[in-house]
C-alpha positions, 0 to 999 in steps of 0.5 A: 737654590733659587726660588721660582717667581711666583708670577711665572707660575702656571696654574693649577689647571696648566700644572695638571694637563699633560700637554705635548708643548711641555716636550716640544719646549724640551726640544726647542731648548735643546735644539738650541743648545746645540746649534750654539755649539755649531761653530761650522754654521754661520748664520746661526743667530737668525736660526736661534732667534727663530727657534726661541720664537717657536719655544715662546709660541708653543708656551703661549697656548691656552687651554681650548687651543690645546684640546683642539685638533688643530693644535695636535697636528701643529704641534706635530708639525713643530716636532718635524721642524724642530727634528728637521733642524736639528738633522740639517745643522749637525748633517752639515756638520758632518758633511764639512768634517768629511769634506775636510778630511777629504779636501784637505789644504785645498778646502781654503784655495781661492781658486777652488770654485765654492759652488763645485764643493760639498754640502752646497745642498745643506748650505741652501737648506740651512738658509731656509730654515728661518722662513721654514720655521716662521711659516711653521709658527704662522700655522698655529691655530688662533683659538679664542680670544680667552687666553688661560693664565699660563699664556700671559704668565700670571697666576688666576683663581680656578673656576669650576674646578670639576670642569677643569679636572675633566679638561684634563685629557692626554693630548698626544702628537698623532702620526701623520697621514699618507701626505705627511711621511715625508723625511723632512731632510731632504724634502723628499717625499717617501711614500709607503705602500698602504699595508706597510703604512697601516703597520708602521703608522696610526691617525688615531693613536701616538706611535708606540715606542716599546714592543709588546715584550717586556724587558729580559734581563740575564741572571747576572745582570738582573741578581747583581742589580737587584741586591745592590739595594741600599736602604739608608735607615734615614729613609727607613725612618722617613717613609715609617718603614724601619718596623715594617721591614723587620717584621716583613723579613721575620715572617718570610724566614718564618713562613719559609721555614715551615716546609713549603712554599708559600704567598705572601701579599703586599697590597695597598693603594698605588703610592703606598710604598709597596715596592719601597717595602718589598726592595728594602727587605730584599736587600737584607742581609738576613735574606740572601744568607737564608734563601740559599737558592738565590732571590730573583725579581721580575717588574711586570709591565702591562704589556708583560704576557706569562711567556716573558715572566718565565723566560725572565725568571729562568735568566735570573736563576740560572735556566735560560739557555735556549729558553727564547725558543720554548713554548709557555708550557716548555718554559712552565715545566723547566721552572717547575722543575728547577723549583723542586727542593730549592730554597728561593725568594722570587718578587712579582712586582706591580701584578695588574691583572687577574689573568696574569696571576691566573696564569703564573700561581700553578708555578708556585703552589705545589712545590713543597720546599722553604721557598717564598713567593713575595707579590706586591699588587695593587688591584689583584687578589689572590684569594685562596692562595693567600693565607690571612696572616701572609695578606700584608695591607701597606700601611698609610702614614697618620696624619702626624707622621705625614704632616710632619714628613711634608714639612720636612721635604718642603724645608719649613723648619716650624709652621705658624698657627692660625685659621688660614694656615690650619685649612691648608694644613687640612688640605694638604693631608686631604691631598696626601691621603697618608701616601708617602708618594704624594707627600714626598713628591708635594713636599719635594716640590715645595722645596724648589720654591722661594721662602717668601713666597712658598705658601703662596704657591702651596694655596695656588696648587691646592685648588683643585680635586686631587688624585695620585697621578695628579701630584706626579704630573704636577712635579713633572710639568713644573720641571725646568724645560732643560731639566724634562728630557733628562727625566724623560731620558730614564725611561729608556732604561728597563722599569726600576733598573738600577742606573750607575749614577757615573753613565748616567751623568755621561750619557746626558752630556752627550745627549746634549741634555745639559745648557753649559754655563760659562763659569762652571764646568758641564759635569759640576752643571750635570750634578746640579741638574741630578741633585735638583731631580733627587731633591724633588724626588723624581730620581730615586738613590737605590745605592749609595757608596759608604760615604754617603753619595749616590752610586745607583739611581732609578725611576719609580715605577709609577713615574715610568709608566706616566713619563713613557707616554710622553717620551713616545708623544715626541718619538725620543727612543724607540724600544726593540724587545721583540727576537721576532721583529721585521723590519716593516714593524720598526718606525720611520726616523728613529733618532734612539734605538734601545735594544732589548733581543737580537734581531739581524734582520731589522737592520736590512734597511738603514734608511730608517736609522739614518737620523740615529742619535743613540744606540743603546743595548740591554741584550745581555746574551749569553756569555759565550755568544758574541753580539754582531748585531751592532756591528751590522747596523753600524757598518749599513749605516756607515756605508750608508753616510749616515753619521749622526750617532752620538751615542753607543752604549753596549755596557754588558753586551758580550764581545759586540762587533764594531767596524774598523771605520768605527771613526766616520761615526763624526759627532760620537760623544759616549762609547761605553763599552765597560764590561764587554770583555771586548779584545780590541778597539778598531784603530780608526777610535782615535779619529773621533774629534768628538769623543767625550767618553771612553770607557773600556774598563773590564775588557780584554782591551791591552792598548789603544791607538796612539792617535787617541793622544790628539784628541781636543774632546775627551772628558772621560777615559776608563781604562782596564790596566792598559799601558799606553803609549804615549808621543814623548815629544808634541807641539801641542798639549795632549787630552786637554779637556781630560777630566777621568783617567782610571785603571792606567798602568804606568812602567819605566818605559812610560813617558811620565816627564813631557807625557803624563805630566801634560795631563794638568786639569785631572779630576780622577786618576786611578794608576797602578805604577811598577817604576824603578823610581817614581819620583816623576810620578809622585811629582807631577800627582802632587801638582793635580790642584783639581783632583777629586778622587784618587788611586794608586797603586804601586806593585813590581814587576810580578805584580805583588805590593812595592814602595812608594819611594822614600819620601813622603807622599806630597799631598799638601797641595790636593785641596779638592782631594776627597777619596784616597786610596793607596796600595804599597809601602808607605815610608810614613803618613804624610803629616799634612793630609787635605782636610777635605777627604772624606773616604781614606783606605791604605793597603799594605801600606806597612805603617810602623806608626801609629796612623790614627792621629794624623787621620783623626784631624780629618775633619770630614771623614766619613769612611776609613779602611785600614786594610791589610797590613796598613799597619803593623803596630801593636797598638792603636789609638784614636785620640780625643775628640778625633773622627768627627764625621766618621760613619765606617770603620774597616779593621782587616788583616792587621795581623799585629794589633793587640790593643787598640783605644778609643779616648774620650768623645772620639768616633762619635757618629760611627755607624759602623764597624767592620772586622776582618783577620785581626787573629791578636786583636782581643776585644773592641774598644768598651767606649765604642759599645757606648755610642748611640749612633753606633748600628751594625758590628760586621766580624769575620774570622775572628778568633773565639774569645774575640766573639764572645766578648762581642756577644757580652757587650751585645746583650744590652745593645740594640746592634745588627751583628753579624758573623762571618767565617770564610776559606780566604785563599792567601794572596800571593804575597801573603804565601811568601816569608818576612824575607821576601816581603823585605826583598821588595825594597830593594826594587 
């Protein structure tokens, strides 16, 4: 990665004043970005030009002028001209797409007077825009001639230092005035009554973009998030935790174990890695096997009152219908009740108020079961309820630990000694102060710079006096503009919700979050982006897949609560979490709505939503009661001609209603409907022309439009078993841009030849097949030069495993090929497989050869399953020097091997080894025993002596082995004799 210019570095005074230019850049950027993307606007260079202009002018803001309120009101007056541009450019978009589509062929007639067609009004507007922005940039307030180093893009020594850190206050971008609420769209002004003003705005305070109520998750949601926890012992090791959380996890079974619920506290200063501590033990395995009742964990937030605590454990656990209607008290008595004789582990994480501890420990006190209440605070002291040994104090890192933590997260290999360097070691430490949110967020920082000017830049920033919060606004300010509002954008998400690493990518797409590059594709540019905030920190991995790469992120706690106010300062979403809200109480203007409880009666007026960008929903109701609120608002605002959205994502949100004229929604990019067990799509789908994302995975969806075929945009599209029907014959090519197609059913009456095969530029492709011959199939897989991940699947026409065909899969041409995941009979493994693969499973693949040394080649895999009858030798053996980079091994229902051997220097990074329905297989290799690198022995159903020569070997080993025993109800295909299995060849 590049390192940052020294001379454009901004000084530590700058670094540390949270400032709403920094977001208005933000904006501006994107504002430009997507106005480049605006083929329908002609004039859009001088429109561009003036908008860099503004960016430079907001960059060029010195100290004293951002204290002053005349900057305050002129950065508002920026936003609303930023906004405004952006609502001018892609209305007019909308309008020429609409006119089109109405006109037709007589949009391009001569004879068609210009001045009777549409959009005129936007047309006079767009040309106004660059005089509008320049009178904008005219108003700035002038200040003093004394400009601060940032302005000139210098660096300059600091002065004095307490001065400075006093200088550095909040400065928000303050609602408007009666004079000023006017929808800059259409220079109109719109005046509201006083009371009505006084609910919706404030002169003083910066609109509030999240109700009082905190966020409600269900049970399902909430339990399944949550125990996706994934700990790698690499960041145990990091943060010097490995020994903490075994004994954490030792006293809670201990503690639980005695009768009665108990208390135990993590306390410690904020940035201590409470919570790190708290969700790497709640992830444990050893846990959830003893807490039979179940674990639930509740984030309380500052604006959290006890009645949303209750209502939020009564979801996880399992209580919560009709529990919205309920008083404090009613809900109090439900909980208790439920409590009676349960074995549970319930988190309170980040308690900030005596009274809110007052409140909730009546709950928890009395109730005399094996049950654990885990409360991780930073001020509250729970006194008496609180046993000594159960009062945890975080540890700090010692000064050794933290040095060397520091350097490793900056990427200096080796410190050189001396005097300079010895003070800023010192420094540093002092900075630090043993807090390993501090160090890695300075370390992390670092590593973004140049080697050969990094300790230049460390000197620069260590200038001052120091405070936690000082080193997270550090690491956001130094931020890239591009790189801000995809930081900003996590707030939106419920505080350390667990985000899929897959919607996120996507979702920042369709924001327009991402500046394309010529020679790269948006999604390789989307990666760069995330793998630059999780190099500096900013975006923590909560799970990984077992290969190693991120499936699950999250925010810090303590980044939301600093991010959240300047994501409201520029008005980025707006959260409604309150059942109870009007209509008068939501904002002017919402451009993100994300929604956390069912509210029909705000939708009323869709003039507020008339510049929606995004409608994102976390109300995950019960699942017998379908959500229509969406579809209100949808079909108002439809109506209405209001056609902004961009993005709709109602992942989780039962059965949702959408309108049939779903497709007037002009600019969608992102519909995420996974996990809505939705029934059908409204036909007009396939007439979105910007449609980038298609996710219907895990619904009732069987079909969709053929029209979807036309479309030039579609990037993503994840089916749940869905057979298409596609044109056999078209003059154009279909899904050009397509990148993901998974969960497609392929049958004999699927077009493959001049209908899948169009399908050239693949990148992911998860097909289920039941093909008399699929050698068409097969053919056009092995020409996917650009595919990266790949399943498929072969059953017949009852839906057991079938063949493959008779010849060997080509897979010599897949070079970017690096997951493989195959179900069916094989004829045998390819000889040649691509060397890149790094994740392989064969199922029921029924492999009379050995398949160890041909994957023993593969030089960079990491995870290998063999399920289910992949093989049917009796023996195996993994040869020399073979599974180089190997970290897991999965043995499952091999229900013929005997003997399986592992030669010299094989498997040496194996971590670890999973065992499933081996019945014949007698002991593990002695050689594996012998690894070093080898951690946890997972065995389940296996046979007696088996067991017992895995606890022999164990005496001397320090393993993680864990023993399964489980009813497995046989497959279908399982029931039925060798003759029957045998029957499929035919097929």
């Amino acid at each position: 990665m590049r390192g940052l210019d020294l001379h454009n570095i901004r000084c530590c005074s700058c670094l540390l004043h949270p400032c709403g230019q920094m977001e208005l850049a933000a904006v501006a950027s994107v504002v430009v970005e997507k106005l480049k993307m605006s083929d329908e606007i002609t004039d859009k260079t001088v429109i561009e030009e003036a908008l860099i202009k503004m960016q430079r002018v907001i960059a060029d803001t010195n100290e004293e002028q951002r204290n002053s309120d005349e900057f305050k009101s002129w950065a508002e007056k920026c936003l609303r001209s930023l906004y405004y541009v952006e609502d001018t450019v892609e209305s007019f978009t909308l309008g020429i797409a609409r006119q089109n589509r109405k006109w037709g062929f007589l949009m391009n007639h001569s004879l068609v007077p210009k001045n009777l067609m549409p959009c005129q009004k936007l047309r006079r507007k767009i040309k106004r825009i660059p005089s509008d922005i320049k009178r904008v940039i005219d108003e700035k307030p002038k200040g003093t001639d004394k400009q601060h180093a940032c302005s000139n893009g210098t660096t300059t020594n600091m002065g004095d230092q307490n001065r400075a850190m006093a200088q550095c206050s909040y400065a928000t971008i303050p609602e408007s005035d009666e004079e000023e609420l006017v929808l800059e769209v259409d220079r109109k002004p719109l005046r509201l009554d006083r009371e009505k003003q006084a609910k919706l705005m404030s002169t003083n305070k910066p609109l509030r973009c999240s109700s009082d109520k905190s966020v409600r998750l269900d049970r399902e949601t909430e339990a399944r998030l949550m125990y996706t926890n994934s700990y790698a012992d690499e960041e145990l090791e990091m943060f010097d935790i490995r020994q903490e959380v075994h004994d954490l996890v030792k006293r809670l079974i201990k503690t639980a174990d005695k009768g009665r619920a108990r208390i135990v506290e993590i306390a410690g200063e904020l940035g201590s890695g409470k919570t790190t501590l708290a969700r790497a033990v709640y992830g444990r395995r050893e846990i959830k096997k003893h807490f039979k009742s179940g674990c639930a964990w509740v984030t309380i937030s500052k604006e959290s009152n006890k009645s949303d605590v209750l209502q939020n454990l009564l979801k996880q656990l399992g209580e919560s219908k009709d529990a919205v209607d309920l008083a404090t008290n009613e809900l109090e008595t439900r909980l208790l009740k439920w409590l009676i004789g349960k074995n549970y582990l319930i988190v309170l994480d980040d308690v900030q108020s005596d009274q809110m501890w007052e409140g909730l420990k009546s709950v928890f006190l009395d109730n005399r079961n094996g049950s654990i209440l885990l409360l991780i605070t930073t001020t509250v002291n729970p006194m008496y309820c609180v046993s000594p040994p159960n009062n945890i104090q975080k540890k700090t890192l010692t000064e050794e630990y933290c040095w060397n933590l520091f350097l490793k997260k900056a990427g200096w290999a080796t410190w050189e000694e001396g005097k300079e360097r010895q003070v800023v070691k010192q420094r540093v430490l002092n900075v630090c102060c043993g807090l390993p949110l501090n160090t890695v967020l300075l370390g992390s920082m670092l590593s973004t710079v140049g080697d050969d000017i990094r300790f230049d830049y460390l000197q620069n920033i260590l200038r001052i006096n120091w405070k936690t919060k000082d080193i997270v606004s550090v690491s956001y300010m130094n931020l890239p503009d591009h790189l801000k509002l995809c930081v900003l954008y996590l707030v939106l998400f419920p505080k350390e919700y667990d985000i899929p690493v897959r919607r996120l990518f996507r979702l920042w797409l369709s924001e327009g979050f991402v500046n394309p590059k010529e020679d790269k594709f948006p999604e390789d540019v989307v990666q760069e982006n995330f793998d630059n905030l999780v190099k500096r920190s900013l975006i923590q991995i909560s799970k990984f897949r077992s290969d190693g790469s991120p499936r699950r992120c999250r925010l810090l706690g303590v980044l939301h609560d600093y991010l959240l106010p300047k994501a409201q300062n520029i008005r980025l979403f707006h959260v409604h979490c309150s059942a109870y809200s009007t209509k008068d109480s939501f904002p002017l203007n919402v451009r993100r709505l994300v929604e956390h409880a069912s509210s029909k009666n705000i939708y009323s007026d869709a003039s507020r939503f008339e510049h929606l960008r995004s409608y994102l929903s976390f109300n995950f109701q019960r699942k017998d009661t379908p959500a229509t609120e969406v579809g209100i608002l949808l079909s108002r605002v439809i109506t209405k001609g209001f056609g902004l959205l961009r993005v709709l994502d109602l992942e989780g949100v039962y059965k949702p209603s959408l309108p049939e004229n779903l497709g007037d929604l002009f600019h969608l990019r992102y519909l995420g409907l996974r996990w809505t067990f939705l029934d059908a799509l409204p036909s007009s789908v396939g007439d979105l022309p910007y449609l980038e994302t298609l996710d219907v995975k895990h619904t009732n969806i069987n079909n969709l439009p053929t029209s979807m075929w036309k479309s030039k945009k579609l990037r993503h599209l994840n089916l749940s078993h869905i057979r298409l029907d596609m044109p056999k014959h078209s003059d154009t090519d279909s899904l050009p841009t397509l990148l993901t197609l998974w969960g497609l059913s392929v049958d004999d009456d699927s077009p493959v030849k001049n209908g899948l095969d169009r399908l050239c530029n693949l990148r992911e492709a998860g097909i289920t097949f039941c093909l008399k011959n699929c050698d068409h199939l097969l053919n056009w897989i092995s020409k996917l030069t650009s595919i990266q991940s790949l399943r498929l699947r072969s059953i017949n026409d009852v839906g057991h495993p079938s063949h493959f065909g008779d010849e060997p899969l080509s897979l010599s041409s897949l070079s970017n090929l690096s997951h493989l995941n195959l179900l069916g009979v094989l004829p045998n493994l390819p000889e040649y497989m691509p060397q890149g693969l790094k994740v392989v499973t064969l199922s029921l693949s029924k492999l009379t050869e050995d398949p160890m040394p041909i994957l023993g080649k593969l030089e960079h895999l990491n995870v290998l399953r063999l399920l289910s009858d992949s093989y049917m030798g009796k023996e195996m053996v993994c040869p020399q020097e073979g599974f180089k980079e190997l970290r897991v091994l999965k043995i499952w229902k091999l229900k013929n091997l005997e003997k399986w051997n592992v030669e010299e220097a094989a498997m040496e990074k194996l971590k670890e080894i999973n065992i499933r329905c081996c019945n014949k297989l007698m002991s593990i290799p002695e050689r594996l025993w012998k690894k070093p690198s080898l951690r946890e022995l997972i065995i389940t159903n296996m046979p007696e002596e088996f067991k017992q020569s895995v606890i022999t070997f164990m005496r001397c080993q320090d393993l993680i082995l864990t023993f399964k025993d489980y009813d497995l109800t046989p497959l279908p295909w399982e029931d039925a004799d060798h003759t029957s299995d045998e029957s499929h060849t035919n097929e």
